[in-house]
C-alpha positions in Angstrom: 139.6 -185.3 -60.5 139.2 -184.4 -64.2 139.2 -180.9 -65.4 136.1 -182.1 -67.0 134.2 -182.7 -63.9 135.7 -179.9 -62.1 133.8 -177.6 -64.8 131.0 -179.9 -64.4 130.8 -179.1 -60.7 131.2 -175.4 -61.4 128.5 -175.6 -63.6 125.9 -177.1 -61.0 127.0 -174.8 -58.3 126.0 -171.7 -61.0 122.5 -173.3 -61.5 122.3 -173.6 -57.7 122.2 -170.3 -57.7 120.3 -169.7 -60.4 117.9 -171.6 -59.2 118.5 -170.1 -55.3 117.7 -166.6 -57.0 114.2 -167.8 -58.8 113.2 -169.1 -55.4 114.2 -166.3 -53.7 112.5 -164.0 -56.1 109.2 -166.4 -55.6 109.2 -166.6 -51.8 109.5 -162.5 -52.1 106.5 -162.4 -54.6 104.2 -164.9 -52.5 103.9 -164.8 -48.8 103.7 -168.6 -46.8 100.0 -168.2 -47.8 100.7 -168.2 -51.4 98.8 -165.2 -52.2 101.3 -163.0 -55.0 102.8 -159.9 -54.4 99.5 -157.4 -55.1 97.3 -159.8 -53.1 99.1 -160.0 -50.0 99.8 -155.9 -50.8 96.3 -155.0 -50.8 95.4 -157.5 -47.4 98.1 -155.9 -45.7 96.8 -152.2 -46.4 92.7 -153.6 -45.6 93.9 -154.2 -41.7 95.7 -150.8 -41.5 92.7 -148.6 -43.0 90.5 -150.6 -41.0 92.1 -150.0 -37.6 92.1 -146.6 -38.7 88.5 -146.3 -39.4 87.7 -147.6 -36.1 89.3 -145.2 -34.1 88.1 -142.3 -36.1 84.7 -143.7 -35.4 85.8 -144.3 -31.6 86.9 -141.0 -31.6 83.5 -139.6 -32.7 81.8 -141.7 -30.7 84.0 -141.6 -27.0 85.8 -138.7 -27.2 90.0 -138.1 -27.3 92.2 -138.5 -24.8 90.8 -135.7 -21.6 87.4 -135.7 -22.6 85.4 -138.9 -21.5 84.5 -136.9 -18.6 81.3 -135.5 -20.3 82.6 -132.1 -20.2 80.9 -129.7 -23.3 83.1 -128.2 -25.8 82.3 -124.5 -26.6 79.9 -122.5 -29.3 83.7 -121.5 -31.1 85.7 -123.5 -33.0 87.8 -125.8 -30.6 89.3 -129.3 -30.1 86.7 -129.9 -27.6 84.0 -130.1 -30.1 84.5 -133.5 -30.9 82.6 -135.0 -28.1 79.2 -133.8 -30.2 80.4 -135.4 -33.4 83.4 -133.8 -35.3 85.9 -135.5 -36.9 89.3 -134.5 -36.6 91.7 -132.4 -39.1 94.2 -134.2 -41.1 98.0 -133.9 -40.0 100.2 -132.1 -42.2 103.9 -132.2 -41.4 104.4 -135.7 -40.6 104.2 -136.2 -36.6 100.8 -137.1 -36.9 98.9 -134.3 -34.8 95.8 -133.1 -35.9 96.4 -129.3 -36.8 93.8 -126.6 -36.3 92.1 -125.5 -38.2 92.0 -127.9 -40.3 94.2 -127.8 -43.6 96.6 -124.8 -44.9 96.2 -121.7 -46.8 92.5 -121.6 -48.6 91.8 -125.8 -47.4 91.1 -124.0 -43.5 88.0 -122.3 -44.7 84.4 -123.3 -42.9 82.8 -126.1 -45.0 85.8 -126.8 -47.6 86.7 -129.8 -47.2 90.7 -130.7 -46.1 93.0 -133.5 -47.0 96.4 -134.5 -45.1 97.7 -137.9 -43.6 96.2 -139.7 -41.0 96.3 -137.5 -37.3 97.4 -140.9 -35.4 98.8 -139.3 -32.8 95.9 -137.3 -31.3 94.0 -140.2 -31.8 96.4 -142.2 -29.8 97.2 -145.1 -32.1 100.3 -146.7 -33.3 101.8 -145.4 -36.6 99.7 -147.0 -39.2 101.3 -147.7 -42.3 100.6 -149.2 -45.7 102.0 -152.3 -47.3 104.7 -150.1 -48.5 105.9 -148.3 -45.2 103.8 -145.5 -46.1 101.6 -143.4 -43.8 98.3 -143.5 -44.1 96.3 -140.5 -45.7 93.0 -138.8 -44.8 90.4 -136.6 -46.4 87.2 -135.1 -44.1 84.4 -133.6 -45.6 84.0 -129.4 -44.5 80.8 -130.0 -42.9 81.8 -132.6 -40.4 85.3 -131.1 -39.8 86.5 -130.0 -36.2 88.0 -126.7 -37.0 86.1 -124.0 -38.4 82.7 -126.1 -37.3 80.1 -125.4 -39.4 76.6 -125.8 -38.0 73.9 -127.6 -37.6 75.6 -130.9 -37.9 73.6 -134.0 -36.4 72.5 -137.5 -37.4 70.3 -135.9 -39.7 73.6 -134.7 -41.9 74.9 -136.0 -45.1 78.8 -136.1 -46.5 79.8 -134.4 -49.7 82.4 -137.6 -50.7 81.7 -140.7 -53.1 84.0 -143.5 -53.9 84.6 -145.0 -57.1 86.3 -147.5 -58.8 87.9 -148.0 -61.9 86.6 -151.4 -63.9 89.0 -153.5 -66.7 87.3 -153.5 -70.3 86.6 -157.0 -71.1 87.8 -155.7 -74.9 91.2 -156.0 -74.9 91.2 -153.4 -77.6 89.7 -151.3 -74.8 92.4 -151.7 -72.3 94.5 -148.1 -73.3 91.2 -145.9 -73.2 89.1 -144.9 -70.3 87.9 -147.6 -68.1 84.4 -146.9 -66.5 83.8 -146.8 -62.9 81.0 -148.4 -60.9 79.8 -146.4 -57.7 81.5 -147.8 -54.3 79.5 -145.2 -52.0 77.7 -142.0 -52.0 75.7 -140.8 -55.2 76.9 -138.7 -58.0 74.0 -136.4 -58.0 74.2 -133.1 -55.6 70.3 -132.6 -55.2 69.0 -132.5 -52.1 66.1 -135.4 -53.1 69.6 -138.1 -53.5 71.4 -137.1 -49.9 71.6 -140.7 -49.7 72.6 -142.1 -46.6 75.8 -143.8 -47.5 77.9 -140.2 -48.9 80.9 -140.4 -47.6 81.8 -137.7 -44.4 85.3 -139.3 -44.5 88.0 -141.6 -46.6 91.6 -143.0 -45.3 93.7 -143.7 -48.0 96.7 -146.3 -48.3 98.8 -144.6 -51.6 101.4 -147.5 -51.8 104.5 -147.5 -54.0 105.3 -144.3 -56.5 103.5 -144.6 -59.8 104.3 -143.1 -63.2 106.2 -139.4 -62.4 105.4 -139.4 -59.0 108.5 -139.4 -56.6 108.7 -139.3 -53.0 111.9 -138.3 -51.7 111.5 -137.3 -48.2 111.7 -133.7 -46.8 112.2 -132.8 -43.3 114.8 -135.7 -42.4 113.6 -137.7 -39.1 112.6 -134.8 -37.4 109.2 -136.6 -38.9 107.7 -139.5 -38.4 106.1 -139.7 -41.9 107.9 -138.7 -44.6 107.0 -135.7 -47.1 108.0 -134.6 -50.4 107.2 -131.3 -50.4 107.5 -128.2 -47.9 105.6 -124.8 -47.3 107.0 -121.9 -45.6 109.9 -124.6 -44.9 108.0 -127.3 -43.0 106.9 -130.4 -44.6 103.2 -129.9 -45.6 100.9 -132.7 -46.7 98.7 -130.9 -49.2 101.3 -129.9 -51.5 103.1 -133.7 -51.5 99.6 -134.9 -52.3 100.2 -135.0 -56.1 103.3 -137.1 -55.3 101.5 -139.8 -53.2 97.9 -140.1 -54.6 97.2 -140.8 -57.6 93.8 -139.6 -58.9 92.0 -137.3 -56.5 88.9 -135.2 -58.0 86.8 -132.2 -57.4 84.1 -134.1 -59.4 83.5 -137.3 -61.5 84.5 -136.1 -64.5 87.9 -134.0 -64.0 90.1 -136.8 -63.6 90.9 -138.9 -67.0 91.6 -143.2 -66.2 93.3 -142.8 -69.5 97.2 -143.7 -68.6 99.8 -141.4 -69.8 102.1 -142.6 -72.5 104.1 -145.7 -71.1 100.9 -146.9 -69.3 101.9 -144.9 -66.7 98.8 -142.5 -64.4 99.0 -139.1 -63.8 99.8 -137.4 -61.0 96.7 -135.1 -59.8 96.9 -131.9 -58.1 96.9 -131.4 -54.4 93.3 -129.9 -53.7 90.6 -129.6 -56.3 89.6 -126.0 -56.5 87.3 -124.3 -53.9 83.4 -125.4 -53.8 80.6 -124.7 -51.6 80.5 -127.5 -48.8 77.4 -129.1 -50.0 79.0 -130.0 -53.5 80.9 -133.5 -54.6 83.8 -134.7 -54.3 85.4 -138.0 -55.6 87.8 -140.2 -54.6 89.2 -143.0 -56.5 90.5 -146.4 -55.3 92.1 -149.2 -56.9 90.8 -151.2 -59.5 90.6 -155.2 -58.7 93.6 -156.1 -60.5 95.7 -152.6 -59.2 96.4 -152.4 -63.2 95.8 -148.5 -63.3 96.3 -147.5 -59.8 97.2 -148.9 -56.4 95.4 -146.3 -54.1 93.3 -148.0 -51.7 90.6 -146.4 -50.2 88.2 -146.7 -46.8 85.4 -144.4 -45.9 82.9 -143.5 -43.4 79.1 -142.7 -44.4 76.8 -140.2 -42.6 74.5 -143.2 -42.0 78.1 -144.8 -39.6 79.1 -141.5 -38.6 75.1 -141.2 -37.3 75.7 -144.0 -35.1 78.5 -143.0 -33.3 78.0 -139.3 -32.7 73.9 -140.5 -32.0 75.8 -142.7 -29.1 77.7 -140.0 -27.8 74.9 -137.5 -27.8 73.2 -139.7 -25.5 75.8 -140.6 -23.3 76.4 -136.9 -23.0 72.7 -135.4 -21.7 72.5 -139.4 -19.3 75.3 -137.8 -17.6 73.9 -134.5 -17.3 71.0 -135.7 -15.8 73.1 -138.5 -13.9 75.8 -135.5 -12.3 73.1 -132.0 -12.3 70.4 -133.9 -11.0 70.4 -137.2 -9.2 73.4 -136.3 -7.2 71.5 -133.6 -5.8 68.3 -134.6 -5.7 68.0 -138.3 -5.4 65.6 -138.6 -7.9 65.0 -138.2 -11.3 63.5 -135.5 -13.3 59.9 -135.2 -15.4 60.2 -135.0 -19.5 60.1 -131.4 -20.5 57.7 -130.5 -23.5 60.2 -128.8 -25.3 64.3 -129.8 -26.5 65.7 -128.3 -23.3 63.3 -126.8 -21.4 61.6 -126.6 -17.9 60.6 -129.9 -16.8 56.9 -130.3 -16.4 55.1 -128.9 -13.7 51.6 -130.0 -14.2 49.7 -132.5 -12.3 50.1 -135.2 -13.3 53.6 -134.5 -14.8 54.7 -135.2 -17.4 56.3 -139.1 -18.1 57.0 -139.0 -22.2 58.9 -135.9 -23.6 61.8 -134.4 -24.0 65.6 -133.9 -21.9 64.4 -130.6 -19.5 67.6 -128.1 -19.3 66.6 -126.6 -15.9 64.1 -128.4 -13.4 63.2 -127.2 -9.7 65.8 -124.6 -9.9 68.8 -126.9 -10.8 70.7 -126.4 -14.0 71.0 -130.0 -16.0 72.2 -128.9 -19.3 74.7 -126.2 -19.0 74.1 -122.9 -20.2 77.2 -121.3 -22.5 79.7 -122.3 -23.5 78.4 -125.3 -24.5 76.9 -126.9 -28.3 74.1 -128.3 -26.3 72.9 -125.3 -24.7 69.4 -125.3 -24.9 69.1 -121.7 -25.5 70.5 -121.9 -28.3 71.0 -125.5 -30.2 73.6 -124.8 -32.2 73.7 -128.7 -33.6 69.4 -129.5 -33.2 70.5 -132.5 -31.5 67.9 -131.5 -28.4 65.0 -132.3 -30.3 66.2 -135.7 -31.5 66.1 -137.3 -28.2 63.1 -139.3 -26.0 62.8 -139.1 -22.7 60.5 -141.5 -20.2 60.7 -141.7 -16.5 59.0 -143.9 -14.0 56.5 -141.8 -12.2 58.1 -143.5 -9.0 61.0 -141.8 -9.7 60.5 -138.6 -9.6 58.8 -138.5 -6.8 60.0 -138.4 -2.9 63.8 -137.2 -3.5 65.1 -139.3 -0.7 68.7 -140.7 -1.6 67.2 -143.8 -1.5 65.5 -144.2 -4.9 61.9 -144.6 -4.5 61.9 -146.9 -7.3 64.3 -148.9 -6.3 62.2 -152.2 -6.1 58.6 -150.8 -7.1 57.1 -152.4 -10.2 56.0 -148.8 -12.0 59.6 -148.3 -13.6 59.9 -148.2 -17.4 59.8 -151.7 -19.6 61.6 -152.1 -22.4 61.7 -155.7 -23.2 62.0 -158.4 -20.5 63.5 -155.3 -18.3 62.7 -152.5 -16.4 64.5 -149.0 -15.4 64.1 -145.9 -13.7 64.3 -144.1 -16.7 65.6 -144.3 -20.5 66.8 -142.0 -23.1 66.2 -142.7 -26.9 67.7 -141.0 -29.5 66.9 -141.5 -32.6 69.0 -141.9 -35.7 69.0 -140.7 -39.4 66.1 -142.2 -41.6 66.9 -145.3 -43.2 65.1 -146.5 -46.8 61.6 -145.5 -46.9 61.6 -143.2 -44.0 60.9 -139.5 -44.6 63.0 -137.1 -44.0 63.4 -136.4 -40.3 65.2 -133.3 -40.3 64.9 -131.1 -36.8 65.4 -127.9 -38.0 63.6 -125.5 -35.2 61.7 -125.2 -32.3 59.7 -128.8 -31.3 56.8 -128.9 -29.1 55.7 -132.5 -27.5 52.3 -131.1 -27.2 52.0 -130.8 -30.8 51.7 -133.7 -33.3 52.0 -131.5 -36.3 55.3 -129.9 -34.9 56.9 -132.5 -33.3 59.4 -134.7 -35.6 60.8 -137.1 -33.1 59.2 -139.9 -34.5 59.7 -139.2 -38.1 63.4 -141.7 -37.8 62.7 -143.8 -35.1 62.1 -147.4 -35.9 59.6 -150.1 -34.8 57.7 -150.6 -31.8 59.6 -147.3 -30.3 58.2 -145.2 -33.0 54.5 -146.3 -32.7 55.1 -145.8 -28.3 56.0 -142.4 -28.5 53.3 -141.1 -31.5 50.8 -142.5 -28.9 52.2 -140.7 -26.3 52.4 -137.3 -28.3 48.5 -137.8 -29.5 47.4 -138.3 -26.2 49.4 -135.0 -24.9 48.0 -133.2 -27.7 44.7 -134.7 -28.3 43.7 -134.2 -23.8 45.7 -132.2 -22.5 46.8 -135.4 -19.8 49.7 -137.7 -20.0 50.1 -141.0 -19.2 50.4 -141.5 -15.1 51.6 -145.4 -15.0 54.7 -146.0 -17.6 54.6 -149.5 -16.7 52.1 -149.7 -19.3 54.2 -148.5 -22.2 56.4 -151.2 -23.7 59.5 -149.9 -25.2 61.9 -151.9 -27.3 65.9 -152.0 -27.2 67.0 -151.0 -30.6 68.6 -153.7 -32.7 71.9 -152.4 -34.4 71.1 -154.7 -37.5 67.5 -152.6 -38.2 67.9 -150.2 -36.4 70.1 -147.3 -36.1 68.8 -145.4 -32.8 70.2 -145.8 -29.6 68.6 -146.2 -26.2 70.4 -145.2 -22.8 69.6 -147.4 -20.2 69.8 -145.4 -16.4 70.4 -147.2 -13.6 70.7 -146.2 -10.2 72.9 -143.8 -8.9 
C-alpha cells in the first residue's frame, strides 16, 4: 500500500471522528423527539413541578401520612393543622422534611412568608428533581403556612404571591435593556377591592443550571439528599443558598432589574426580601419563552385551587363527625342546627335546612378543644360555610336500622336520593360578591346569614328559599323530598357536596 493512501486512510478515520463528535454533540443537544436542548429542559422540569403541585394540593386536601383518620389538629401551632387547610413549611437542610416553624431566623414569624426547597419527604414522594439534577424549591405564602398559623384562614382567603414573566423586545436594539413582563397570576395591586381569585398562596420552583456568578458547590457532603451552598450555625440552610440557585426573587414588582449584568449575565438576588406585613406582595419570576435571561421555572397554586381542596377536606372532616359522634350511637341522623355549630333543632317540626349542630340530644359531634373546628370558638369561620339537609325520615326512630333506608322522603339531588348531604360552599367566582363569614350566622336570619352569597346555581336559589321561609314563618320545610338539590359541577362550580350514605 502507498504511503499516499495510508495518509489518505488516516485522514478519513480523523473526519470519522469528527464527524462521530458533531453527532454526538447533536444527539446530546436533541432528545429521540427532536426537541433541542432548552425544549426538552423545560418539558422535563413541567412533569416534576407538576407532580409536586399535586401532592401539595393532596396534601391540603387528604391529610399526611397519620391523619386520614379525621382526627382535629389543635387551636396552637402544630403539624396536625393541615387537615383544615395549611400548607406545609419548606425544607431547609436538604433531607426534605418540612421544619417547624416554618423558615429560620426572622422568615418563622406569623404571616411572613417562608422560602426553602421542596418538603418531599413529609409529603411522602420521591425526590423530585429538575432537568438539571436539582431539587426542587418552594415558597408558601405566611397566611396559609402550617407553623405559626395565622387565623382565620378559609376558602374565603386570598395569597399574597404573583407570577411574572419576562417578554423579548421585538427591537433588537432593545434586547440589553429591561424587558417588560406580562402578569402569569395574581394582580399587582394590594387593595382589598383586587383580592383576585387567582393570587398565588404557593410557587415550586425548578432553578436549573448556575447562571452568571452564581455557584453551587455543595455543603454538607451526602449526609443530604439535596445539595446546599451555604450553611447557618453549620448546617446546610436553604434560605441563605437561595441567591445561589434562584435567580430573580422580589419583595415587589419593581425591586428586581431584567437588565443583565455586564457579559449578559443575571444577577443573583438576595435570599429573602425584607420583612412585610402578610397581606403585602410578593413576586416571583419565571422563565421567559426562549430561557434568554433566566432559566427559573416556576408553578403555583391560587387561593381559588387551594379553596377547593381545603373546601373538600372541610367537608370530609364535620361527614365524619356526624358519621362516628352520631350515627354510631344513635342510628340516626341529626336535625340542621340554626347556627355554625350549635344545638340541633328542637322545635316541632325540626328543623331540615341549616347548619352542622356541634352537640344534639346530649351527644358531642364536633369536639370541643383542642380542635380549629370547635364551635365555641371558630378559629378558621369554616362552620358557617357549610349546608346541611336531612331527610325528615332520618332523624326520626333511632333504631340501627335506618328508617330511611328504603322510604321515598330522603334528599334529591339530581336523579339520586340520600339520607342526608353536606354542601360547602366555595370562594366567589367572577361576578359574585364577596362572601366573606366573618362572625356569628344565624339561619333564621336572611339579613345575617351569608351562606348563600358563593354558592352556585340551583343550590344557591334552594337554600335562599329555605332561609326566607325560616325567617319569613317561623316553620321549616317538613318533606325534603320536595327540594331538588344539584351535584356541583367542578367546571362551574367550585363548591363541594358530601354525599352520606348509610352507616
Amino acid at each position: 500500500m502507498s504511503r499516499q493512501r495510508i495518509q489518505q486512510q488516516g485522514l478519513i478515520g480523523i473526519l470519522l471522528l469528527v464527524t462521530i463528535a458533531v453527532v454526538a454533540v447533536a444527539v446530546f443537544s436533541k432528545n429521540i423527539w427532536g426537541e433541542d436542548s432548552k425544549t426538552y429542559q423545560a418539558k422535563v422540569n413541567r412533569e416534576a413541578l407538576a407532580q409536586a403541585k399535586a401532592a401539595l394540593l393532596e396534601y391540603v386536601e387528604v391529610g399526611s401520612q397519620g391523619q386520614l383518620s379525621g382526627a382535629l389538629g389543635t387551636n396552637t401551632a402544630g403539624t396536625s393543622a393541615v387537615i383544615l387547610g395549611r400548607l406545609p413549611c419548606p425544607n431547609q437542610d436538604g433531607n426534605g422534611v418540612s421544619v417547624t416553624p416554618c423558615g429560620t431566623t426572622t422568615y418563622n414569624t406569623a404571616g411572613i412568608h417562608s422560602l426553602g426547597l421542596f418538603p418531599w419527604s413529609t409529603l411522602n414522594t420521591p425526590v423530585p428533581r429538575d432537568a438539571s439534577h436539582q431539587c426542587l424549591w418552594y415558597a408558601v405564602d405566611g397566611a396559609f403556612k402550617i407553623n405559626p398559623t395565622t387565623s382565620p384562614l378559609n376558602s374565603d382567603s386570598f395569597g399574597s404571591f404573583s407570577v411574572i414573566q419576562p417578554v423579548k423586545p421585538t427591537d433588537p436594539s432593545l434586547l440589553n435593556t429591561a424587558w417588560p413582563t406580562q402578569l402569569l397570576a395574581g394582580n399587582l395591586s394590594n387593595s382589598a377591592a383586587n383580592s383576585s381569585p387567582d393570587r398565588v398562596v404557593a410557587v415550586i420552583m425548578a432553578s436549573g443550571s448556575a447562571g452568571g456568578t452564581q455557584t453551587q458547590t455543595s455543603v454538607g457532603g451526602t449526609t443530604y439528599t439535596c445539595g446546599l451552598t451555604r450553611a447557618l450555625s453549620g448546617v446546610p440552610n436553604a434560605e441563605t443558598s437561595a441567591p445561589d440557585f434562584l435567580k430573580y426573587y422580589s419583595s415587589t414588582i419593581n425591586n428586581q432589574s431584567l437588565l443583565p449584568a455586564a457579559g449578559g449575565a443575571p444577577v443573583a438576588n438576595v435570599a429573602n426580601p425584607a420583612l412585610t406585613p402578610k397581606d403585602a406582595l410578593k413576586t416571583f419570576i419565571t422563565a421567559d419563552i426562549g430561557q434568554e435571561q433566566l432559566n427559573d421555572q416556576i408553578v403555583w397554586i391560587t387561593a381559588e385551587e387551594f379553596s377547593r381542596a381545603a373546601t373538600k377536606r372541610v367537608a370530609g372532616i364535620l361527614a365524619n363527625f356526624i358519621n362516628t359522634n352520631y350515627i354510631a350511637f344513635t342510628g340516626n341522623y341529626p336535625p340542621a342546627s340554626t347556627t355554625p355549630g350549635g344545638p340541633c333543632s328542637t322545635t316541632t317540626p325540626k328543623l331540615l335546612q341549616g347548619f352542622i349542630p356541634g352537640t344534639c340530644g346530649g351527644r358531642q359531634i364536633i369536639p370541643i378543644t383542642p380542635n380549629r373546628l370547635d364551635p365555641s370558638n371558630d378559629i378558621d369561620l369554616w362552620l358557617g360555610q357549610a349546608h346541611y339537609a336531612v331527610s325528615q325520615h332520618c332523624i326520626s326512630g333511632g333504631t340501627i336500622t335506618h328508617p330511611c333506608a328504603s322510604g321515598t322522603k330522603r334528599v334529591k339531588i339530581d336523579g339520586r336520593t340520600a339520607p342526608a348531604i353536606l354542601l360547602m360552599r366555595g370562594r366567589a367566582l367572577g361576578g359574585q360578591t364577596a362572601c366573606m363569614y366573618t362572625g356569628s350566622v344565624n339561619f333564621n336570619s336572611v339579613a345575617n346569614n351569608t351562606i348563600v352569597n358563593c354558592l352556585e346555581g340551583t343550590n344557591r336559589t334552594v337554600v335562599t328559599a329555605a332561609i326566607t321561609a325560616a325567617a319569613g314563618t317561623g316553620s321549616y320545610v317538613t318533606d325534603i323530598s320536595t327540594i331538588q338539590y344539584s351535584a356541583p359541577n367542578p367546571s362551574s362550580s367550585n363548591d363541594y357536596m358530601f354525599q352520606f350514605t348509610l352507616q
